[in-house]
N, CA, C, O and CB atoms as a CASP TS submission, in Angstrom:
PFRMAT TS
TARGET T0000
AUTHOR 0000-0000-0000
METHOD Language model
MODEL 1
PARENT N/A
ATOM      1  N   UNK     1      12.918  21.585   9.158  1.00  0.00           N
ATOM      2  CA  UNK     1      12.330  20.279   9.192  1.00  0.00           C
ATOM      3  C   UNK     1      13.370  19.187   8.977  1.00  0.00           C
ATOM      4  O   UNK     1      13.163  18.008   9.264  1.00  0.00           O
ATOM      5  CB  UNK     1      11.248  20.180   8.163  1.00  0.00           C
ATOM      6  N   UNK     2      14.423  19.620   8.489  1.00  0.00           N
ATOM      7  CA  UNK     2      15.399  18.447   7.799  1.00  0.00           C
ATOM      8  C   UNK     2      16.494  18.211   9.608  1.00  0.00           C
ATOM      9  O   UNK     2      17.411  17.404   9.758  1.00  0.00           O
ATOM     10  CB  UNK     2      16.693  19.378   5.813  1.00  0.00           C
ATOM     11  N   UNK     3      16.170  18.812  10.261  1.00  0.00           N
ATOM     12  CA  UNK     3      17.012  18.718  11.137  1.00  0.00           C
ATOM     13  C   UNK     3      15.976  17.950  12.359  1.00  0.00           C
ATOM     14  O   UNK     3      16.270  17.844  13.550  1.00  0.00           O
ATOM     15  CB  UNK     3      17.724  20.208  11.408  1.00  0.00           C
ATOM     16  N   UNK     4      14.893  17.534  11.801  1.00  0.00           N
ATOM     17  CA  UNK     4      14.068  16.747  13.238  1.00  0.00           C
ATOM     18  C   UNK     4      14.838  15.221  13.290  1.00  0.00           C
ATOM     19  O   UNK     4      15.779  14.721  12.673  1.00  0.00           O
ATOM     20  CB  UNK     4      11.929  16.455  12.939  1.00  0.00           C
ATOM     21  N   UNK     5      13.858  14.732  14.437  1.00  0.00           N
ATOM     22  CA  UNK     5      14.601  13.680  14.774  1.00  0.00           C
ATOM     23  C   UNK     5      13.405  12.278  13.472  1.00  0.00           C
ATOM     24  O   UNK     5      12.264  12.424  13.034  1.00  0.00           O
ATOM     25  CB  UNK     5      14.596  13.511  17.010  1.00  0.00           C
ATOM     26  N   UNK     6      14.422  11.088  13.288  1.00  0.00           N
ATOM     27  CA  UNK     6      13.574  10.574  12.331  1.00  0.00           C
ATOM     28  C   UNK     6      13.675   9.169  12.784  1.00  0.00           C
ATOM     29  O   UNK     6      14.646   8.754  13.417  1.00  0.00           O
ATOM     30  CB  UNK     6      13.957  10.874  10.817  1.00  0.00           C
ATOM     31  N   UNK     7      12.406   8.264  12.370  1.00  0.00           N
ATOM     32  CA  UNK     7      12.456   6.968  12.749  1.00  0.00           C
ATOM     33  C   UNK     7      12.310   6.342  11.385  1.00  0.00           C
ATOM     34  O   UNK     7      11.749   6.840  10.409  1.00  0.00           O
ATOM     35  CB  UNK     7      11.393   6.563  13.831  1.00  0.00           C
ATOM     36  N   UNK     8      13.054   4.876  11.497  1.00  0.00           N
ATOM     37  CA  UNK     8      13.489   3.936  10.419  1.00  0.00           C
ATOM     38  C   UNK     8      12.562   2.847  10.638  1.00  0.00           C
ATOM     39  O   UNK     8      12.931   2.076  11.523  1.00  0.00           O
ATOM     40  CB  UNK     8      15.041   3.463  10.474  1.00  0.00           C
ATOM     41  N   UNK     9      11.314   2.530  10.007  1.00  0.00           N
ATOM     42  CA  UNK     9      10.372   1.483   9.446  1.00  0.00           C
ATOM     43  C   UNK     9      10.472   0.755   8.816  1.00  0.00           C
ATOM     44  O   UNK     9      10.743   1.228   7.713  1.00  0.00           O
ATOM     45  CB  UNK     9       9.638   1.660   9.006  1.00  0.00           C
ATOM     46  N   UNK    10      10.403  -0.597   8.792  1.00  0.00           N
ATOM     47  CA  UNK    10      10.171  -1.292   7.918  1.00  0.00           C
ATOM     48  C   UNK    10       8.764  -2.182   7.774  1.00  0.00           C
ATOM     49  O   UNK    10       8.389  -2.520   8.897  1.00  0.00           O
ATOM     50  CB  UNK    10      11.194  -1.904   7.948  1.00  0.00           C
ATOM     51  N   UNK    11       8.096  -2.540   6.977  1.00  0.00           N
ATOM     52  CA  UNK    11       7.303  -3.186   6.606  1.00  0.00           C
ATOM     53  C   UNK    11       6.829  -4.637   6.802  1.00  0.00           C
ATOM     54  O   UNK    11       6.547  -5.138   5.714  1.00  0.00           O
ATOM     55  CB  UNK    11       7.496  -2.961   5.797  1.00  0.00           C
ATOM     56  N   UNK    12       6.682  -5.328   7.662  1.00  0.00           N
ATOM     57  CA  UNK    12       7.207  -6.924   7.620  1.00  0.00           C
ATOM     58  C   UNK    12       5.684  -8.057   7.735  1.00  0.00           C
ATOM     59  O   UNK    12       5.696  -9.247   8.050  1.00  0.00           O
ATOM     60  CB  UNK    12       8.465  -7.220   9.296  1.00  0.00           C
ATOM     61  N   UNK    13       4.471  -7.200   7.366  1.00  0.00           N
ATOM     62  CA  UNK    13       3.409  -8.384   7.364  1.00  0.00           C
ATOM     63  C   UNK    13       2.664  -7.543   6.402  1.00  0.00           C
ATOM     64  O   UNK    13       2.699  -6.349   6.105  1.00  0.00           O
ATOM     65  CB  UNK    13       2.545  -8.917   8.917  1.00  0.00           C
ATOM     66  N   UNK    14       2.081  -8.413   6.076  1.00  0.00           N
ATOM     67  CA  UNK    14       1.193  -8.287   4.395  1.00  0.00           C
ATOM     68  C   UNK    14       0.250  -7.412   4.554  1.00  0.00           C
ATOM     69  O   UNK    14      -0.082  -7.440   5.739  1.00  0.00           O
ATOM     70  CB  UNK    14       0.331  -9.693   3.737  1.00  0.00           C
ATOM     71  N   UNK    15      -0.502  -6.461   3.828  1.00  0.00           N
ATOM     72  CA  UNK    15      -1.789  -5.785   3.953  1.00  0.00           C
ATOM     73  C   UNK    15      -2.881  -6.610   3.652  1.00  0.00           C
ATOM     74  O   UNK    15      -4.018  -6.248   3.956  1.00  0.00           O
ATOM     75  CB  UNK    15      -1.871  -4.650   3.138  1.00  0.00           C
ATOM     76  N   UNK    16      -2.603  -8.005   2.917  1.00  0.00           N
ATOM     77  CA  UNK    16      -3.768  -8.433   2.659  1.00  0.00           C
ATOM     78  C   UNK    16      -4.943  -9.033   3.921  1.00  0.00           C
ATOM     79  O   UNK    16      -4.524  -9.770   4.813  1.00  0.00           O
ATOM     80  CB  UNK    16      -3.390  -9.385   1.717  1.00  0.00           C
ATOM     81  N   UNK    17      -6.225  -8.675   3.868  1.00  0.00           N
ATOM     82  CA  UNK    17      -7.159  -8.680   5.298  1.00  0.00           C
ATOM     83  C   UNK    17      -6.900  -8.029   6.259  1.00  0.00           C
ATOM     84  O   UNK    17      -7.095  -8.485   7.385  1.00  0.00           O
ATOM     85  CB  UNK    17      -7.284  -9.773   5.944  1.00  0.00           C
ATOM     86  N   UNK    18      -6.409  -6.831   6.059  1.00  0.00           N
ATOM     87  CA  UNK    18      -6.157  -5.507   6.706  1.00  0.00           C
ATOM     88  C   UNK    18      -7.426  -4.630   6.859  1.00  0.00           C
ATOM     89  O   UNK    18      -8.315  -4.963   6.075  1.00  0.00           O
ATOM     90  CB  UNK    18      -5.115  -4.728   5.883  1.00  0.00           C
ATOM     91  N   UNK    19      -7.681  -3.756   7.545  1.00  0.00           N
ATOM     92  CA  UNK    19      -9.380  -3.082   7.635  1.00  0.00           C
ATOM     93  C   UNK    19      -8.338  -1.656   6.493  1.00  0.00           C
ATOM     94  O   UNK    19      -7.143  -1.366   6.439  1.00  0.00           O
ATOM     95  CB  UNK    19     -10.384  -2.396  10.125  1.00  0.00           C
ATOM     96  N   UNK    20      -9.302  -1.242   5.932  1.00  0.00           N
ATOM     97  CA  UNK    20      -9.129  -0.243   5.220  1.00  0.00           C
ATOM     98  C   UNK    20      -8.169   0.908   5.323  1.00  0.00           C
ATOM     99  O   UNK    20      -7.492   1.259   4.356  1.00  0.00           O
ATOM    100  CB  UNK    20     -10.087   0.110   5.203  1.00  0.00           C
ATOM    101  N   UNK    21      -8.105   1.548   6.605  1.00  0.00           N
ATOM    102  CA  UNK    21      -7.688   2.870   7.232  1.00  0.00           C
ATOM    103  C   UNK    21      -6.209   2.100   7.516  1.00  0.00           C
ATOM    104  O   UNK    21      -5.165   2.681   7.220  1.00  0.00           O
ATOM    105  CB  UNK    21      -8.751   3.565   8.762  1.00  0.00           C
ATOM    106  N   UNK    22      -6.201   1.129   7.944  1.00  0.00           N
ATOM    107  CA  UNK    22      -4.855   0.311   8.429  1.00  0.00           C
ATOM    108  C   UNK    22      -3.815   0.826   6.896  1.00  0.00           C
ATOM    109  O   UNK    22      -2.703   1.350   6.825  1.00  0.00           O
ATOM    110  CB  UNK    22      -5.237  -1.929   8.634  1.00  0.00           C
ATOM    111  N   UNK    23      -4.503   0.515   6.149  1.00  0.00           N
ATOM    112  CA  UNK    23      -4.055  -0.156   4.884  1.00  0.00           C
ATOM    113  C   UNK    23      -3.511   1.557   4.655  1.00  0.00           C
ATOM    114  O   UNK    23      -2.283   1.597   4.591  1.00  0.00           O
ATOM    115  CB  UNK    23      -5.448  -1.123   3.629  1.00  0.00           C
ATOM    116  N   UNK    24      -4.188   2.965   4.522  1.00  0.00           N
ATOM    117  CA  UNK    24      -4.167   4.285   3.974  1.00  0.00           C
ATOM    118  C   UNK    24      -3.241   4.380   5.403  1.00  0.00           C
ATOM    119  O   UNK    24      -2.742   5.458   5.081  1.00  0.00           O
ATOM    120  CB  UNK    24      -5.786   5.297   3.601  1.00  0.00           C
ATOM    121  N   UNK    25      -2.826   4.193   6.287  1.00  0.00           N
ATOM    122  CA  UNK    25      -1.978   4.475   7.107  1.00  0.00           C
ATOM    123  C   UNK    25      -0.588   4.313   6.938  1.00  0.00           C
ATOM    124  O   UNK    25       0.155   5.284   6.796  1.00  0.00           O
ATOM    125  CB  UNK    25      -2.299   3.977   7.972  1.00  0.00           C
ATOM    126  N   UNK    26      -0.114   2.928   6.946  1.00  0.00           N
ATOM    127  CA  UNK    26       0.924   2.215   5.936  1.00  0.00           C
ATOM    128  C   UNK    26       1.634   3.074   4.670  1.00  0.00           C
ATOM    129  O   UNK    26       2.789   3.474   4.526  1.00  0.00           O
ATOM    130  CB  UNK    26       0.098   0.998   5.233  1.00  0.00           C
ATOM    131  N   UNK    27       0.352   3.189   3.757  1.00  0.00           N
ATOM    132  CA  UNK    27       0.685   3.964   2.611  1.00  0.00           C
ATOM    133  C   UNK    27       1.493   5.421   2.950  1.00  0.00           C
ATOM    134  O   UNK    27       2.593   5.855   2.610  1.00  0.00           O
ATOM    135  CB  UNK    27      -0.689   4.221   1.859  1.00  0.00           C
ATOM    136  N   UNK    28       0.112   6.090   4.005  1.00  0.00           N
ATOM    137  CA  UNK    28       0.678   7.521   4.261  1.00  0.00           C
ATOM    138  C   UNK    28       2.253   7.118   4.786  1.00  0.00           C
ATOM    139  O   UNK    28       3.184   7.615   4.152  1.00  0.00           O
ATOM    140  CB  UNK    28      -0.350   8.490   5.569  1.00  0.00           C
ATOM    141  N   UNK    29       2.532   6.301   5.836  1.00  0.00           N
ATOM    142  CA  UNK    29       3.861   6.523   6.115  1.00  0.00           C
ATOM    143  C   UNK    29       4.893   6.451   5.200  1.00  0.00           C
ATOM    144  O   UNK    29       5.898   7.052   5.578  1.00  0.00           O
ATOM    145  CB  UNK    29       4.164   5.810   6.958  1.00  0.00           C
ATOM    146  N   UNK    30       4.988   5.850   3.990  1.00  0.00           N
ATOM    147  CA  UNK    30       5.177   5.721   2.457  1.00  0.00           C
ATOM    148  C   UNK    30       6.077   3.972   2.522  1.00  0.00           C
ATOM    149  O   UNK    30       7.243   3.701   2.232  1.00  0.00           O
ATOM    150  CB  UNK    30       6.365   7.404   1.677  1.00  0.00           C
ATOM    151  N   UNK    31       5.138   3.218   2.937  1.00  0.00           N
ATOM    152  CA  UNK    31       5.833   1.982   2.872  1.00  0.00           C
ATOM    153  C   UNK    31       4.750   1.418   1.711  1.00  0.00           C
ATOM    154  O   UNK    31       3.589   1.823   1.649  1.00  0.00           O
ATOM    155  CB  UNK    31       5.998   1.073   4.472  1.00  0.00           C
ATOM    156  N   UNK    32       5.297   0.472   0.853  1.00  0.00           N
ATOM    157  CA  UNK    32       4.648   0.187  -0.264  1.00  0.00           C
ATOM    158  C   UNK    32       4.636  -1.407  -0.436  1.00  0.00           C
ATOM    159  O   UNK    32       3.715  -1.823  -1.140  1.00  0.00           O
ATOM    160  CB  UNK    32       5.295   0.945  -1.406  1.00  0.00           C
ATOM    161  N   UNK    33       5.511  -2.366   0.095  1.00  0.00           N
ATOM    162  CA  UNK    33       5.894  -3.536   0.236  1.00  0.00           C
ATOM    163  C   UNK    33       6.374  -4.382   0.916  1.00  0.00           C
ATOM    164  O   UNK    33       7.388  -3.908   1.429  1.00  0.00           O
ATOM    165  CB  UNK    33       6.245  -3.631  -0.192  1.00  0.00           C
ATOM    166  N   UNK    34       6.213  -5.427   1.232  1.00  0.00           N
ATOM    167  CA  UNK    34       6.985  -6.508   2.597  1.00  0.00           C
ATOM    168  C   UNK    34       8.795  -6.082   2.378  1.00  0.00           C
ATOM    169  O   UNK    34       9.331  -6.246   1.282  1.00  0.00           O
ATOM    170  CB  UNK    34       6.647  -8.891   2.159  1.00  0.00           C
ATOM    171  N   UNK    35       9.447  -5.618   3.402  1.00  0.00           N
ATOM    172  CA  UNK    35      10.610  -5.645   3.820  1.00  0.00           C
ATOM    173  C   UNK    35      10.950  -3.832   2.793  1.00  0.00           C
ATOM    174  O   UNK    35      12.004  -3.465   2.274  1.00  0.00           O
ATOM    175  CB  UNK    35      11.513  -7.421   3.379  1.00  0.00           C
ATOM    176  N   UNK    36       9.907  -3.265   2.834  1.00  0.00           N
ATOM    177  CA  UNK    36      10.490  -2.117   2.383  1.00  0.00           C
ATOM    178  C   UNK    36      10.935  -1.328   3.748  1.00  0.00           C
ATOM    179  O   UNK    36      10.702  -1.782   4.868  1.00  0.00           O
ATOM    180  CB  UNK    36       9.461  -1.312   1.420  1.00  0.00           C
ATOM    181  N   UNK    37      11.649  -0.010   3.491  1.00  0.00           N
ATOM    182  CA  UNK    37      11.961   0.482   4.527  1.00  0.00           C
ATOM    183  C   UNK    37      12.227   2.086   4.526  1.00  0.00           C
ATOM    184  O   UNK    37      13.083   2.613   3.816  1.00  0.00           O
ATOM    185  CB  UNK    37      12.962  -0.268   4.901  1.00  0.00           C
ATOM    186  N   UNK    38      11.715   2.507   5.064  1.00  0.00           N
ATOM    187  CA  UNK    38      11.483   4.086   4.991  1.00  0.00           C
ATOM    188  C   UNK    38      11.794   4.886   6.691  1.00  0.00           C
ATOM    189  O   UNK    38      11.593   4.409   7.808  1.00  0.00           O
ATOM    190  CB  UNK    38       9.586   4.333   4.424  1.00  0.00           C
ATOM    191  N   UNK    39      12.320   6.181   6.309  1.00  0.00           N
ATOM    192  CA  UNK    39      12.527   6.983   7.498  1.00  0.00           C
ATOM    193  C   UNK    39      11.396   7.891   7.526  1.00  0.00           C
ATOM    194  O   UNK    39      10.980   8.376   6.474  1.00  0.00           O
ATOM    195  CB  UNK    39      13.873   7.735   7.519  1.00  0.00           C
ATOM    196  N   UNK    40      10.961   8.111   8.440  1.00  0.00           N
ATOM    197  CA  UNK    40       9.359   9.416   8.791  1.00  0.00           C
ATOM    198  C   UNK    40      10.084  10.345   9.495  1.00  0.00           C
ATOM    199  O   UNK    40      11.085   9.914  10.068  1.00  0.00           O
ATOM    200  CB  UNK    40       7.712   8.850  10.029  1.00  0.00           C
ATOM    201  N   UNK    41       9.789  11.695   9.610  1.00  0.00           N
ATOM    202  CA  UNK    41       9.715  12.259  11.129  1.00  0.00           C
ATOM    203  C   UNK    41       9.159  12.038  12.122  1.00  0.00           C
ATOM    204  O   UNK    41       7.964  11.744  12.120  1.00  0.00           O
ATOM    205  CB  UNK    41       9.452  13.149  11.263  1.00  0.00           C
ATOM    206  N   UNK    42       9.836  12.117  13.163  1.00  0.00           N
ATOM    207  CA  UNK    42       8.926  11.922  14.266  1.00  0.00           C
ATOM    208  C   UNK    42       8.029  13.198  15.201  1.00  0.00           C
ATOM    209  O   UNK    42       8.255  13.902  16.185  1.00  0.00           O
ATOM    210  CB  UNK    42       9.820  11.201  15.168  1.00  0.00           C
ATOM    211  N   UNK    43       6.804  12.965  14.132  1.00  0.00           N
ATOM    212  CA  UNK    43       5.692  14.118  14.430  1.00  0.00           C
ATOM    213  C   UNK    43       4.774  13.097  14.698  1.00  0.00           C
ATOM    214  O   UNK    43       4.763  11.938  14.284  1.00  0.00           O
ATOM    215  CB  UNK    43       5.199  15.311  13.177  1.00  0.00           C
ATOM    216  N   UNK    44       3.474  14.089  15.967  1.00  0.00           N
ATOM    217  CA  UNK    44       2.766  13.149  16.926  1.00  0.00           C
ATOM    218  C   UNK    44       1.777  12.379  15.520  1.00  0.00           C
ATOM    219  O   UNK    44       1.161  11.336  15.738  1.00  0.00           O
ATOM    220  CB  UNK    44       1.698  14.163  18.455  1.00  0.00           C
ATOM    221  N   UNK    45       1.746  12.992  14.244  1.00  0.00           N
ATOM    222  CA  UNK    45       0.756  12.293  13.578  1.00  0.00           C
ATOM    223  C   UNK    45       1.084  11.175  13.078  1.00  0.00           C
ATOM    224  O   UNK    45       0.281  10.243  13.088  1.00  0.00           O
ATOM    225  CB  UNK    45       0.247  12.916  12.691  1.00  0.00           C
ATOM    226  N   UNK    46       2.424  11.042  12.503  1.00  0.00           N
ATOM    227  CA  UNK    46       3.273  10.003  12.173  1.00  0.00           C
ATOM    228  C   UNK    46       3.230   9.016  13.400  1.00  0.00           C
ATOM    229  O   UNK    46       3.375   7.854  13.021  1.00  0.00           O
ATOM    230  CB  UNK    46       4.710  10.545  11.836  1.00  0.00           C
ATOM    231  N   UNK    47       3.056   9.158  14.908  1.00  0.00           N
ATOM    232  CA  UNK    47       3.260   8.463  15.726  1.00  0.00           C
ATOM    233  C   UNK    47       2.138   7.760  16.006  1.00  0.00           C
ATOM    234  O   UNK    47       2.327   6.678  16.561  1.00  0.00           O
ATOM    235  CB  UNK    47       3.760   9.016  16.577  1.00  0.00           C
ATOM    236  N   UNK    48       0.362   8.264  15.638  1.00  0.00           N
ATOM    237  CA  UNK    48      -0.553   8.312  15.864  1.00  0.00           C
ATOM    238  C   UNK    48      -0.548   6.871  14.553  1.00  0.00           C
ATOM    239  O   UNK    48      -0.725   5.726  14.968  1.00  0.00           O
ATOM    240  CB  UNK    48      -1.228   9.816  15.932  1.00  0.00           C
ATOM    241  N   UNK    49      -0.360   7.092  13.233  1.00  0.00           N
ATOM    242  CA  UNK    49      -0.194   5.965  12.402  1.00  0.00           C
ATOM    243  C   UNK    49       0.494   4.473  12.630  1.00  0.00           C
ATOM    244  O   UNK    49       0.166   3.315  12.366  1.00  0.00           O
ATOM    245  CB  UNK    49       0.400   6.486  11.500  1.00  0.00           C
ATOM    246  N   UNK    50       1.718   5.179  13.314  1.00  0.00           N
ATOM    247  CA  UNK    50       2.627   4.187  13.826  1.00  0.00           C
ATOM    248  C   UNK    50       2.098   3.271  14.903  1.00  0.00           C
ATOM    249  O   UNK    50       2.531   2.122  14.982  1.00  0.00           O
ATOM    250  CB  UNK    50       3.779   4.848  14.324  1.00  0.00           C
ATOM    251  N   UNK    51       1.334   3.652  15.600  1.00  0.00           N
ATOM    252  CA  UNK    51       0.959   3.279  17.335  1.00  0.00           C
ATOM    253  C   UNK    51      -0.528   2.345  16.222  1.00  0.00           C
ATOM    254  O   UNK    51      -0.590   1.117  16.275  1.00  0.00           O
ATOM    255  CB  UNK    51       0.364   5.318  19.043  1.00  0.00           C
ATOM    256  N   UNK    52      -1.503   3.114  15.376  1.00  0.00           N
ATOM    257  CA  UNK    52      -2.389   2.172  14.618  1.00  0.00           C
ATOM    258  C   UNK    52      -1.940   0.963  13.789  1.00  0.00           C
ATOM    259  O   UNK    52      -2.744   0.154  13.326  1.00  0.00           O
ATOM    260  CB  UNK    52      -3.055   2.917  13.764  1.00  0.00           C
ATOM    261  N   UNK    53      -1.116   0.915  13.690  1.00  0.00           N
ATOM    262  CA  UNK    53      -0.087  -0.335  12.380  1.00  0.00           C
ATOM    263  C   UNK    53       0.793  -0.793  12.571  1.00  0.00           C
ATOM    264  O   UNK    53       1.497  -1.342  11.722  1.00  0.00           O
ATOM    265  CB  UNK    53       0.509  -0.011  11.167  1.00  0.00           C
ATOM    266  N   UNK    54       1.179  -0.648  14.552  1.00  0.00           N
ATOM    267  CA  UNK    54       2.255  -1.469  15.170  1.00  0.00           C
ATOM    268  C   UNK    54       2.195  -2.655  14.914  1.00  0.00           C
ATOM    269  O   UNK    54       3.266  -3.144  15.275  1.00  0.00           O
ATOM    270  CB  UNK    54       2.348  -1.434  16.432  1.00  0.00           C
ATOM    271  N   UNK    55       1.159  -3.875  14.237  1.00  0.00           N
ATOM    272  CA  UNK    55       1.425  -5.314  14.224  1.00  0.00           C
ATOM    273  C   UNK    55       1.548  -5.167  12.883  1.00  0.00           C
ATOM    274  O   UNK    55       1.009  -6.108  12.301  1.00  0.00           O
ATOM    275  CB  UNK    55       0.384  -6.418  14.816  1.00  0.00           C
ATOM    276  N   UNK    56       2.094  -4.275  12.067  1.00  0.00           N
ATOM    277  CA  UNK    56       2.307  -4.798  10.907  1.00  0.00           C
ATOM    278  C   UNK    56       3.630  -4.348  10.486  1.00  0.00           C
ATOM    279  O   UNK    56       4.334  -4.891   9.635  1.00  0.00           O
ATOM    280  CB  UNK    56       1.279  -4.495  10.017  1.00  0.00           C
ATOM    281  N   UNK    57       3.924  -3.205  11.231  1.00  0.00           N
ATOM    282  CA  UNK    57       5.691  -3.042  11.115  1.00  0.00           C
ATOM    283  C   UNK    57       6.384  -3.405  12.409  1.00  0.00           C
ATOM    284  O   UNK    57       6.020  -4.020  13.412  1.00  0.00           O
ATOM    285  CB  UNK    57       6.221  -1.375  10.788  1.00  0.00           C
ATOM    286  N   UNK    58       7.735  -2.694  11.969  1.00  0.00           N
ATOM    287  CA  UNK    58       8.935  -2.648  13.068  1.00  0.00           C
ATOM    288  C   UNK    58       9.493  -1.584  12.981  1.00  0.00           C
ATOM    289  O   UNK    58       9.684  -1.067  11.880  1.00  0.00           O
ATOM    290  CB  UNK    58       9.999  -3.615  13.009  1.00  0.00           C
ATOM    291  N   UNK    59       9.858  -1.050  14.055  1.00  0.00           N
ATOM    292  CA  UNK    59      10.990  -0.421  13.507  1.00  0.00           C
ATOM    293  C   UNK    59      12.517  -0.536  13.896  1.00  0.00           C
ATOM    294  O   UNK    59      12.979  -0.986  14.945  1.00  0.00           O
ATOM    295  CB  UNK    59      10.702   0.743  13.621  1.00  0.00           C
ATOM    296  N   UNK    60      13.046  -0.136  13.041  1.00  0.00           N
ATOM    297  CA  UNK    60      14.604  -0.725  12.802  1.00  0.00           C
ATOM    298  C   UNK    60      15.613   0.004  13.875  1.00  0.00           C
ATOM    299  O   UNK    60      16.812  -0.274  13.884  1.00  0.00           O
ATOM    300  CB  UNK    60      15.210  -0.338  11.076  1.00  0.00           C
TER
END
């Protein structure tokens, strides 16, 4: 697993007035704050989160 390929996130709009699932999506990818920044694997479920919470990150 340590050898997959990985994508670099960052965080860049607020959760506040977010619908719920948006919000447990975010989390699951493990971003916790505006301008935090975290690496995922790139597995289709991680992509499935990513593709739901595209207007609230970037990635780097």
């Amino acid at each position: 697993m340590a050898d997959g390929k990985k994508i670099k996130l960052k965080l860049v709009r607020s959760l506040i007035g977010t619908k719920g699932d948006h919000r447990l999506c975010v989390r699951g990818l493990g971003l916790r704050r505006i301008n935090h920044q975290v690496e995922v694997l790139d597995t289709p479920a991680n992509r499935g989160m990513i593709n739901k919470v595209s207007y609230l990150i970037k990635i780097v």
